[in-house]
C-alpha atoms as a printed R data frame, in Angstrom:
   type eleno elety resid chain resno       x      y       z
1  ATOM     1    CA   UNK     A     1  -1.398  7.057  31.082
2  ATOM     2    CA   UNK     A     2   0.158  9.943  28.972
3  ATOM     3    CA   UNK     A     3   0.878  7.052  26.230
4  ATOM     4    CA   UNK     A     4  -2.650  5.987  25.862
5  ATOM     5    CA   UNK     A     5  -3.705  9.461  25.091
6  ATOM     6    CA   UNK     A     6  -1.603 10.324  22.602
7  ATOM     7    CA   UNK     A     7  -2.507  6.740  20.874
8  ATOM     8    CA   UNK     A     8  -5.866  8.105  21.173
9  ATOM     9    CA   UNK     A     9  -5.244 11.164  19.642
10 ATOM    10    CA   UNK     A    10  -3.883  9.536  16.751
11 ATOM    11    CA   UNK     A    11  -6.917  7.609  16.378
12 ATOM    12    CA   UNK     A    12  -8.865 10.222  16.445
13 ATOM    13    CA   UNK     A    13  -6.683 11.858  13.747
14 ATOM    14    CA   UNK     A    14  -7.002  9.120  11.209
15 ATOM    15    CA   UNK     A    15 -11.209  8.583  11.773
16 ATOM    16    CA   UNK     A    16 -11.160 12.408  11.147
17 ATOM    17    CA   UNK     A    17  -9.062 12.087   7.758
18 ATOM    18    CA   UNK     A    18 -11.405  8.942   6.865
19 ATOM    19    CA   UNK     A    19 -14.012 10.462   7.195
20 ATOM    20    CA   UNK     A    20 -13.419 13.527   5.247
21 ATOM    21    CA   UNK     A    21 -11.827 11.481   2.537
22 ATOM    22    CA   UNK     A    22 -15.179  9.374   2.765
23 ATOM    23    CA   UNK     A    23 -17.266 12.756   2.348
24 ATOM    24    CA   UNK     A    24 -15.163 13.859  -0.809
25 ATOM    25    CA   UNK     A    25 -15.196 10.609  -2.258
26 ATOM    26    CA   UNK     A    26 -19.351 10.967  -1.889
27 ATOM    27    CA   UNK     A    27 -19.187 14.148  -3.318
28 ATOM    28    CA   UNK     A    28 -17.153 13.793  -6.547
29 ATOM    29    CA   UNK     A    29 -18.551 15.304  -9.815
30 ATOM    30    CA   UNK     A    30 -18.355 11.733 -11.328
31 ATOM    31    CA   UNK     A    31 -18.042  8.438 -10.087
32 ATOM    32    CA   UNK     A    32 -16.058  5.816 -11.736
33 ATOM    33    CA   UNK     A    33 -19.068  3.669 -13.068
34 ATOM    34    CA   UNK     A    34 -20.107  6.909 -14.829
35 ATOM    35    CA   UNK     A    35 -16.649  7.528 -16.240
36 ATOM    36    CA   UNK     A    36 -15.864  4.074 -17.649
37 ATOM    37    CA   UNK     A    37 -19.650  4.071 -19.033
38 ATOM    38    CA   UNK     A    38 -18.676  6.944 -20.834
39 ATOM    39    CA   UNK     A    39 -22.170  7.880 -22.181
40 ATOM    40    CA   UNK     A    40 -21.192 11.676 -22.224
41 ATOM    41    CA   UNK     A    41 -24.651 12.357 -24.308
42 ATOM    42    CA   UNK     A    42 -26.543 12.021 -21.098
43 ATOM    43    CA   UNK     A    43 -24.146 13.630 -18.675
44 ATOM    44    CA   UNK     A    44 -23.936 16.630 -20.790
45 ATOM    45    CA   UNK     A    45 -27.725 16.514 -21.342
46 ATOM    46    CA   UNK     A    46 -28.478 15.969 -17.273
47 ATOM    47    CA   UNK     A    47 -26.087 18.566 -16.048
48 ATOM    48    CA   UNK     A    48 -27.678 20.808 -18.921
49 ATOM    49    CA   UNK     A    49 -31.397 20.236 -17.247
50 ATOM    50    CA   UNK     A    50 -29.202 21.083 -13.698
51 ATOM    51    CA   UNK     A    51 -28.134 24.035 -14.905
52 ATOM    52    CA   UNK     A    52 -24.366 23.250 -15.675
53 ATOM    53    CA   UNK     A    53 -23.228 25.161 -19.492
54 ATOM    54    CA   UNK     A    54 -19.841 26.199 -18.646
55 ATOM    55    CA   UNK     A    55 -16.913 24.591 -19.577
56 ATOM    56    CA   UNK     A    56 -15.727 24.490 -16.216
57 ATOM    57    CA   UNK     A    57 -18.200 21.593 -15.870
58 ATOM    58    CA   UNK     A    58 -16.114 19.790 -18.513
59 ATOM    59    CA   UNK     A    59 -13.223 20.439 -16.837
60 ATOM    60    CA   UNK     A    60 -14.303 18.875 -13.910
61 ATOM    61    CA   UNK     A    61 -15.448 15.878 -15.361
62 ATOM    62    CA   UNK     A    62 -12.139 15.403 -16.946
63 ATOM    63    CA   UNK     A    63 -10.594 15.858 -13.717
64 ATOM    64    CA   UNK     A    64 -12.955 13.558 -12.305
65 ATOM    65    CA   UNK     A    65 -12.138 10.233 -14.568
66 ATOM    66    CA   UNK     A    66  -8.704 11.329 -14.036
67 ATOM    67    CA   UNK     A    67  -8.490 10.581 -10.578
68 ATOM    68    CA   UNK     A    68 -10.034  7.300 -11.161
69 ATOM    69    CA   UNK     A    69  -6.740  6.460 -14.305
70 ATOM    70    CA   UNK     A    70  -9.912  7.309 -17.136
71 ATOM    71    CA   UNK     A    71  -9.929  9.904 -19.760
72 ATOM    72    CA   UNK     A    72 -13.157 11.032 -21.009
């Protein structure tokens, strides 16, 4: 019995890191459509009418396409 559990633990430990990997994916500054669109006119203007100036923003954006192999 003490085998099943741990196989369940470790099931349990992979649908947690899925899930959170899932949630981070969802809540990425930029998804990969946006970044190979590349229409950086209308993400600057949108995140300007959302209250992003700083150049942190950019920075993030950059980072962004990055993880997806894209550079803005």
């Amino acid at each position: 019995m003490h085998h099943h559990s741990r196989h369940l633990a470790s099931f349990v430990a992979l649908a947690r890191i899925l899930i959170l990997a899932i949630f981070v994916a969802a809540c990425s500054v930029i998804n990969e459509e946006q970044c190979l669109q590349g229409d950086w006119h209308y993400i600057g203007y949108a995140d300007g009418e959302r209250g992003f100036y700083s150049n942190a923003r950019l920075t993030e954006i950059s980072e962004g396409c990055s993880a997806y192999g894209i550079a803005p």
